[in-house]
C-alpha positions as CSV (number, residue, x, y, z in Angstrom):
1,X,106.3,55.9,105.4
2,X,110.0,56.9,106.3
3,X,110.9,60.4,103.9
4,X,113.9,59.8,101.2
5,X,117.1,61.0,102.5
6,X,116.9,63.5,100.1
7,X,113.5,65.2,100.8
8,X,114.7,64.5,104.3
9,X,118.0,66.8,103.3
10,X,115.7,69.4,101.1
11,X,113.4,69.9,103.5
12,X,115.8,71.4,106.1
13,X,117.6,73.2,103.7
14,X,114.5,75.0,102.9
15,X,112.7,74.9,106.2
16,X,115.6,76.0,107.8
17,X,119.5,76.5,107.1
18,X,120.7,72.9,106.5
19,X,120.9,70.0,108.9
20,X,123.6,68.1,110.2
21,X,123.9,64.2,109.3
22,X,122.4,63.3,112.7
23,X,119.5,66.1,112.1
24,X,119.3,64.6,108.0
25,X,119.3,60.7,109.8
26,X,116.5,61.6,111.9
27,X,114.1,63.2,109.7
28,X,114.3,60.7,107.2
29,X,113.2,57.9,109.4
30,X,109.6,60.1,110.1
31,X,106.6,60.5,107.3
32,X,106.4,63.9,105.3
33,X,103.7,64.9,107.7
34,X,105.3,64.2,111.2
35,X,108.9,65.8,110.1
36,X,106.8,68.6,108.8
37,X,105.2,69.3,112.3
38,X,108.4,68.7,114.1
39,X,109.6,72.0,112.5
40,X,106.3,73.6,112.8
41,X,106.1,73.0,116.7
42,X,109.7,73.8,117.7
43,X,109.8,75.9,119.9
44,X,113.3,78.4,119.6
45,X,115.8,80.0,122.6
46,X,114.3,82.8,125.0
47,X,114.6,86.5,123.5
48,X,117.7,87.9,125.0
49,X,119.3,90.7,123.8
50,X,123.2,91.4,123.3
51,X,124.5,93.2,126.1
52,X,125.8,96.0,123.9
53,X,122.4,96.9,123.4
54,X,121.9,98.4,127.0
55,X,125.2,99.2,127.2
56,X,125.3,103.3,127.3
57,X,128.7,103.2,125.7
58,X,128.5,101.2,123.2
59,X,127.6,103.5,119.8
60,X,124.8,102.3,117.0
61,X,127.3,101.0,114.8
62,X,128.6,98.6,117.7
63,X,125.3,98.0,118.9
64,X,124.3,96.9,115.3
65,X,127.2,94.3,114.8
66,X,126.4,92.7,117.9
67,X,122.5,92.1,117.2
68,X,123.5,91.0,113.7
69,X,126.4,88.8,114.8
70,X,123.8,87.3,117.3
71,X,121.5,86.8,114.9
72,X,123.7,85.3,112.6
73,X,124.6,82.8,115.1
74,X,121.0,82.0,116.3
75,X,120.1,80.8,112.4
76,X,122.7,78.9,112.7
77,X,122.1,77.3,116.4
78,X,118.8,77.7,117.0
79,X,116.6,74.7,118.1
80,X,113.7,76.1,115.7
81,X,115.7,76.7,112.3
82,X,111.7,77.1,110.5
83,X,111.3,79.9,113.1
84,X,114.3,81.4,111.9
85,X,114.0,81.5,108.2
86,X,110.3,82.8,108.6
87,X,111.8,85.9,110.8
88,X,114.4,86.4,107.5
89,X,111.6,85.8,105.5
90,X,109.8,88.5,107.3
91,X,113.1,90.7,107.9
92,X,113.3,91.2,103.7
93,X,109.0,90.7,103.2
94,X,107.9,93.9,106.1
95,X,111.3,95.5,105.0
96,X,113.5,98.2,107.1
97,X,117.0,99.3,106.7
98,X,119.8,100.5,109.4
99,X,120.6,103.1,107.3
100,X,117.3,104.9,107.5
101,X,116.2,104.1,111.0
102,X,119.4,104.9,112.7
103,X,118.6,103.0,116.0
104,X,119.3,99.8,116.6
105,X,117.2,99.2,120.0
106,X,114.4,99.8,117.2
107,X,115.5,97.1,114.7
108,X,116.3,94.6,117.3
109,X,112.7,95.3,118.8
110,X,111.4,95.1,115.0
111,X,113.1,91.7,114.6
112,X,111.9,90.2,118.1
113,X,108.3,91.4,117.2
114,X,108.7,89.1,113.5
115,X,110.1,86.1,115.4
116,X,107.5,86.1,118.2
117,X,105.1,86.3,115.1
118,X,106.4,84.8,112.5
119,X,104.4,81.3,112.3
120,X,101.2,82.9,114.0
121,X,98.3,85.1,113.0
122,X,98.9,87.2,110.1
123,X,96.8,89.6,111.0
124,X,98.3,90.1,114.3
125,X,101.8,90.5,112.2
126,X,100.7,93.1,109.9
127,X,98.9,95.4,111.9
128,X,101.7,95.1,114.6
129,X,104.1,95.8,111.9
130,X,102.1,99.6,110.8
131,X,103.0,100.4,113.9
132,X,106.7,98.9,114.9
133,X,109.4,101.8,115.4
134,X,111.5,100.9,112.7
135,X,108.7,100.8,110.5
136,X,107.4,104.6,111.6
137,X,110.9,105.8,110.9
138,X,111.4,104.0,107.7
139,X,108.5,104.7,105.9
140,X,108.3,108.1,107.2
141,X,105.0,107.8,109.2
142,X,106.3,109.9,112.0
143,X,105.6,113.1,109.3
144,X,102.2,111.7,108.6
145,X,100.0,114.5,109.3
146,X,96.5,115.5,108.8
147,X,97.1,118.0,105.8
148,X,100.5,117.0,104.5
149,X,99.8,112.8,104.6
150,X,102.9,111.1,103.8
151,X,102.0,108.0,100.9
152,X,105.0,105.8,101.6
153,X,103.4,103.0,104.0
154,X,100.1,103.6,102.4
155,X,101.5,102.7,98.8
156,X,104.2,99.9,100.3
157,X,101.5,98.3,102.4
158,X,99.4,97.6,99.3
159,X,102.4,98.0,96.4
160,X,104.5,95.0,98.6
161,X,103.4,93.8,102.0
162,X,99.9,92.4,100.7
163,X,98.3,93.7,97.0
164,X,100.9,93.7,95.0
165,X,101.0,96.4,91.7
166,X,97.7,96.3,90.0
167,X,95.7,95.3,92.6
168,X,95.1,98.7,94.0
169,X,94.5,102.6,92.2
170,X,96.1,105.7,93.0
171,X,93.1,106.9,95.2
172,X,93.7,104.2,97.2
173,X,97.0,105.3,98.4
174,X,96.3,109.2,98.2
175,X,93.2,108.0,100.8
176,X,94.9,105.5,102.8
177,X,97.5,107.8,103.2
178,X,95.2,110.3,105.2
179,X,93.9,107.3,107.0
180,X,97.3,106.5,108.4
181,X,97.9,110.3,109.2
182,X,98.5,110.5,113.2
183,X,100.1,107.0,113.8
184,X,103.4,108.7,114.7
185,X,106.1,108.3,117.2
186,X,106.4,109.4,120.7
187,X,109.1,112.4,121.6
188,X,111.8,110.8,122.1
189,X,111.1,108.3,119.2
190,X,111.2,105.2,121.4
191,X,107.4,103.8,121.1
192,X,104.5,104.4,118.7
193,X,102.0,107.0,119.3
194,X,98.5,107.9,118.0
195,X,98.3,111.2,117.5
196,X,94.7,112.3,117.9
197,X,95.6,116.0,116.6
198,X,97.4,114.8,113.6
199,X,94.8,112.3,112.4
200,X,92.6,113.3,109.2
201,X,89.5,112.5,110.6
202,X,86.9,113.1,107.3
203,X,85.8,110.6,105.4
204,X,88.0,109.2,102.8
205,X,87.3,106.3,99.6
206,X,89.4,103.2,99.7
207,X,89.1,100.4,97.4
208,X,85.1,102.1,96.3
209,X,84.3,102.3,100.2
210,X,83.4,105.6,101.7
211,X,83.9,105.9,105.3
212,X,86.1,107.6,108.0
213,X,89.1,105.3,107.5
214,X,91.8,104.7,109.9
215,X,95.1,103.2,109.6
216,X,94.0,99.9,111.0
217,X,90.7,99.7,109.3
218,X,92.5,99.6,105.9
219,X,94.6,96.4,106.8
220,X,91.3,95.1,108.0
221,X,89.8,95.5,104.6
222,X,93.2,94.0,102.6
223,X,93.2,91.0,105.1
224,X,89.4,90.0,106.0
225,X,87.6,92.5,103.6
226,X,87.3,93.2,100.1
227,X,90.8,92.4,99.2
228,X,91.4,88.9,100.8
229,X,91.4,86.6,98.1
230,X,94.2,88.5,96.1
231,X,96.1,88.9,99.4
232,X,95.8,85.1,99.9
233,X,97.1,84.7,96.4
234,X,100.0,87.8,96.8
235,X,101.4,86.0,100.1
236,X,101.0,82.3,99.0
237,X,103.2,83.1,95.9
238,X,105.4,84.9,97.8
239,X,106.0,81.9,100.4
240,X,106.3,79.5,97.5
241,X,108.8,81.7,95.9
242,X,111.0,81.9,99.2
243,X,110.7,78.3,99.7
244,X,110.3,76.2,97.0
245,X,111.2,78.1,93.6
246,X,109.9,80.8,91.0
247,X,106.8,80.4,88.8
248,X,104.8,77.8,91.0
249,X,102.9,75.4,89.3
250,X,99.2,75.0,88.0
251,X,96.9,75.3,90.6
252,X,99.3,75.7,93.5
253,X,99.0,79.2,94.8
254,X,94.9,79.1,94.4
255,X,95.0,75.8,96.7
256,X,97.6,77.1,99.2
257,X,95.5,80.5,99.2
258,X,92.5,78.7,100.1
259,X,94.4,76.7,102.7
260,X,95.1,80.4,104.5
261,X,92.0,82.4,104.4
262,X,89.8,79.0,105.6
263,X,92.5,79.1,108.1
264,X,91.9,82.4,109.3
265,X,95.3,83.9,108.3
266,X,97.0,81.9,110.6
267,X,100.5,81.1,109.4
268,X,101.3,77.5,110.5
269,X,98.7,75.6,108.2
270,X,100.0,77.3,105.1
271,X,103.2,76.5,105.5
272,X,102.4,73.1,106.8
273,X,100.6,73.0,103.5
274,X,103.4,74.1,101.3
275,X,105.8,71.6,102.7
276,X,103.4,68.6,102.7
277,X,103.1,69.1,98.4
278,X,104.7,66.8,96.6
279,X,105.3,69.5,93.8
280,X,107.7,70.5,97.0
281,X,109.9,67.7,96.7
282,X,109.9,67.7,92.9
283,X,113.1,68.0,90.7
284,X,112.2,71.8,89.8
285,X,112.2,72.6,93.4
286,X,115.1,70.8,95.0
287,X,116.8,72.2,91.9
288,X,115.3,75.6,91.8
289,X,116.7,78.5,94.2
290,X,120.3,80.0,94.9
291,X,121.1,80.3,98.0
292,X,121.1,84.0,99.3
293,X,124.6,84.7,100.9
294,X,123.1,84.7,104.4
295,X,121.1,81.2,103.5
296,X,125.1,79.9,102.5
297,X,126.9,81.7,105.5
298,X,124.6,80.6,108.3
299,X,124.6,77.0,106.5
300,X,128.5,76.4,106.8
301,X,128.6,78.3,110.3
302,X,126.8,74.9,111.4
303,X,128.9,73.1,109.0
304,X,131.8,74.2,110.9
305,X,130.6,75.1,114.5
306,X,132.2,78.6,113.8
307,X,130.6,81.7,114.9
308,X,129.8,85.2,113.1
309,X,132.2,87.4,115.2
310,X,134.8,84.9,114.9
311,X,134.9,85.3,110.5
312,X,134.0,88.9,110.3
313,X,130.9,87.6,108.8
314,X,129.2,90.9,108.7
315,X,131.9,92.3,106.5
316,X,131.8,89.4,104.2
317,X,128.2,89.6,104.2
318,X,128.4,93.0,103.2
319,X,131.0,92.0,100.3
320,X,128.5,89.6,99.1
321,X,125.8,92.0,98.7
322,X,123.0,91.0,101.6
323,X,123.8,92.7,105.2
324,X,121.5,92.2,107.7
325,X,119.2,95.3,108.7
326,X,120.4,96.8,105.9
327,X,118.3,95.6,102.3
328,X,118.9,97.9,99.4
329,X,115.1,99.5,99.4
330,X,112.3,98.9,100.6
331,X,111.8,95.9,98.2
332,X,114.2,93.4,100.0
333,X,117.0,91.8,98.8
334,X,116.3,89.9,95.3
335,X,116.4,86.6,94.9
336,X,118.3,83.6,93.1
337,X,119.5,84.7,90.0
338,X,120.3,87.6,90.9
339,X,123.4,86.1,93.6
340,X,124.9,84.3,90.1
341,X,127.9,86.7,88.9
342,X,131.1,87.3,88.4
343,X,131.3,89.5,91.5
344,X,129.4,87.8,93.8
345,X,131.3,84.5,93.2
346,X,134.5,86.2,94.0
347,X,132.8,87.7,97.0
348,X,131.8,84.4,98.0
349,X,134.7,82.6,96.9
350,X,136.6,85.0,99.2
351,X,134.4,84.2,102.1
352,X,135.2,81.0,101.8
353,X,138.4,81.0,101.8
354,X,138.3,83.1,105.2
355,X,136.3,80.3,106.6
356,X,138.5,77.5,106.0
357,X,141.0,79.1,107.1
358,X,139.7,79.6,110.3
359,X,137.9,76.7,110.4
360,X,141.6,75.1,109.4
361,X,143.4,76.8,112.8
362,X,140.8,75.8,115.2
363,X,141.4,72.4,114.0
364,X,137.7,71.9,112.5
365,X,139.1,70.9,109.0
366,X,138.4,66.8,109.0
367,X,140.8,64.4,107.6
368,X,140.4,62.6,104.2
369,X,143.9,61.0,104.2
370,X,143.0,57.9,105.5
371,X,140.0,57.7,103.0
372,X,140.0,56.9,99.6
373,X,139.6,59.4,97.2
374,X,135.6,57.9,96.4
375,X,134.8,58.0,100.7
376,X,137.2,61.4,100.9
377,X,134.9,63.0,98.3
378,X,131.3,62.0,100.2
379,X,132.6,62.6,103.3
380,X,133.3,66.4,102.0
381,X,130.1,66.7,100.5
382,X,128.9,65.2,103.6
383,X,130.3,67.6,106.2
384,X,128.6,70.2,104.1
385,X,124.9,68.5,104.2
386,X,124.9,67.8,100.7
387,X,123.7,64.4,100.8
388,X,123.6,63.6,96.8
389,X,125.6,66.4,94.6
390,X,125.4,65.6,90.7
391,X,127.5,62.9,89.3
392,X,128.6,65.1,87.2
393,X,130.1,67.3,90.1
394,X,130.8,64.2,92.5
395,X,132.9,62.9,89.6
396,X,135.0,65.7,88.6
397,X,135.9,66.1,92.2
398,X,137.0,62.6,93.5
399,X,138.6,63.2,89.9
400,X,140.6,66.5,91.1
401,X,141.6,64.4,94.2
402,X,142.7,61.2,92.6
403,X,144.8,63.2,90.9
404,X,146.2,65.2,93.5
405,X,147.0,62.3,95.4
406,X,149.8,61.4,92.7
407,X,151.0,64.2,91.8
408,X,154.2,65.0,92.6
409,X,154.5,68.4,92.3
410,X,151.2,69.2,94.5
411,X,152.2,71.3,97.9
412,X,148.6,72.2,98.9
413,X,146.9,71.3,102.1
414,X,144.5,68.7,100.6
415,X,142.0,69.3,103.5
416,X,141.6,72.7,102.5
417,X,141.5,72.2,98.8
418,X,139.1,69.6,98.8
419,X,136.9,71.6,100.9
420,X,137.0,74.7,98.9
421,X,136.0,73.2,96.1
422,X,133.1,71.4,97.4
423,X,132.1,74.6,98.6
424,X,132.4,76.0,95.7
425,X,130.2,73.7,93.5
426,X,127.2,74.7,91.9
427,X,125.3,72.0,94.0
428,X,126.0,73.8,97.2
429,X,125.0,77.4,95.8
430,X,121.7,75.8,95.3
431,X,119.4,75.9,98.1
């Protein structure tokens, strides 16, 4: 049975950054199921770094712009947007900032390594993450050494990446610490390097279990071990909270859990899962999560066929409170009501602004003035993706417009006005 336009329109929203009316067209006329694959299976651009990145005279701070910039425009390009939002899913999930790590060859490995990863075996994701550059120099694991062990990964690996708090004691991260003592970076901090001579090799007790522990051993034990089931539980919440909204329902994280560990950890069937539930296409979830200012950006960069370098994105990005390679801490950005204020609607209000205006000089602005003010209004909303904003909001803006249209003492640029204030509706803040 062909999807509703609207779970047609939610689902790449939330699988992705928006589609276009062709993109929204075509999914609808597919089942749940077969639109669901389609976005499982696509298959994204090669990996292809800026060419500041190899350039010896570019500096970090240039080098960074360009990988963000590029990846700003890949979300918004790409021919796998679900590939996309799992490597920002990941991105703010395994966190690192620029900040901290200081290179950007290492964060635009870092990132790479999520997207090549990020729909595959979770296993393969987290112990490849323990040992990513980015990761070392973050969490300090480069001064992990047998004798003076270093509890940051150790405590974030179980605190946030897997556990969560209360599923774990203070042994276990004064022990796993030691076990991760000797995973450490090469000279010229470029690659990863075990460190036989700084590795605590005595036996340690992790979650009740003596044995000589390594670093990998102790992901083993979160992921196929002891710990699995509240790990299935800690990431199957998570995904539900990044995709569909907070709080899930009755019975949904225990099923989705199951889903992963009979699985084997592998990534595509839970998500394929997640978006196959109709508690997915319910009110509370199509209603349920502000978009993050990247999620909005990256959504009206297809909007508009602009690119990131071309609006100072990064800058407004940073104004808006979410930069790319560059979370607050090492808990990620937070999440949906959090980007409701006072100053971050002015941020964004601002950004918008910008965009128009640039979309309005390279002649991307459409023109309602043929259309009445009913088609003007849906053909705004339509530009945007939103296929069905509130009465409520529809109303009051083909209201704005009717009146607009006789005033007399109105000198705006209608195109522009009517756009910003689409824009600016509470339906398009929502995810």
């Amino acid at each position: 049975m062909p999807m509703p336009v609207e779970d047609a329109t939610h689902l790449l929203k939330r699988a992705g950054f928006g589609g276009t009316a062709a993109e929204i067209t075509a999914t609808a006329t597919k089942d749940r199921a077969a639109a669901v694959d389609d976005l499982l299976n696509a298959a994204g651009p090669a990996e292809q770094p800026p060419p500041e990145l190899n350039d010896p005279n570019k500096g970090d701070f240039e080098q960074l712009q360009a990988v963000s910039n590029q990846w700003l425009d890949r979300m918004a390009t790409t021919s796998a947007p679900l590939e996309e939002k799992m490597t920002l899913f990941w991105h703010g999930h395994f966190t690192t900032g620029s900040e901290k790590v200081g290179k950007t060859k290492a964060l635009y490995d870092q990132l790479a390594f999520y997207r090549a990863n990020a729909r595959g075996d979770f296993n393969v994701l987290t112990q490849g993450m323990a040992i990513q550059v980015a990761m070392l120099k973050f969490l300090d694991g480069d001064f992990n050494h047998a004798g003076h062990p270093n509890q940051n990964f150790a405590r974030e690996l179980m605190e946030l990446f897997t556990l969560g708090i209360g599923n774990y004691i203070e042994q276990d991260v004064i022990e796993g610490a030691r076990a991760w003592t000797g995973y450490n970076l090469s000279d010229d901090e470029t690659a990863f390097l075990f460190r036989a001579g700084n590795h605590d090799a005595k036996p340690k007790t992790i979650f009740g279990i003596t044995k000589n522990w390594d670093g990998p051993m102790m992901i083993d034990e979160i992921l196929t071990g002891s710990k699995q089931a509240v790990m299935a539980r800690y990431m199957a919440r998570k995904l539900w909270e990044f995709f569909a909204h907070p709080g899930p329902p009755a019975g949904v994280v225990d099923a989705l859990a199951q889903v992963f560990i009979s699985n084997g950890l592998q990534l595509k069937p839970l998500l394929r899962a997640l978006f196959l539930r109709d508690e997915f296409y319910a009110p509370a979830a199509k209603q349920g999560l502000v978009r993050t200012p990247i999620e909005y950006a990256v959504s009206l960069l297809r909007s508009m066929n602009l690119a990131a370098g071309d609006l100072e994105l990064i800058y407004h990005l940073t104004n808006q409170g979410q930069e790319p390679f560059n979370p607050p801490n090492v808990s990620g950005w937070k999440s949906n009501g959090y980007w409701i204020s006072t100053s971050t609607a002015a941020a964004r209000a601002a950004f918008v602004w910008h965009l128009l205006d640039r979309a309005n000089n390279a002649g991307k602005l459409p023109n309602f003035k043929s259309q009445t003010p009913a088609v003007a209004t849906t053909s705004a909303f339509t530009k945007v993706q939103l296929t069905a904003p509130s009465t409520v909001t529809k109303g009051a803006v083909q209201t704005w417009l009717e009146g607009v249209r006789v005033a007399k003492d109105y000198f705006g640029d209608e195109r522009f006005d009517l756009m910003f204030l689409v824009l600016m509706t509470p339906d398009l803040q929502v995810a």
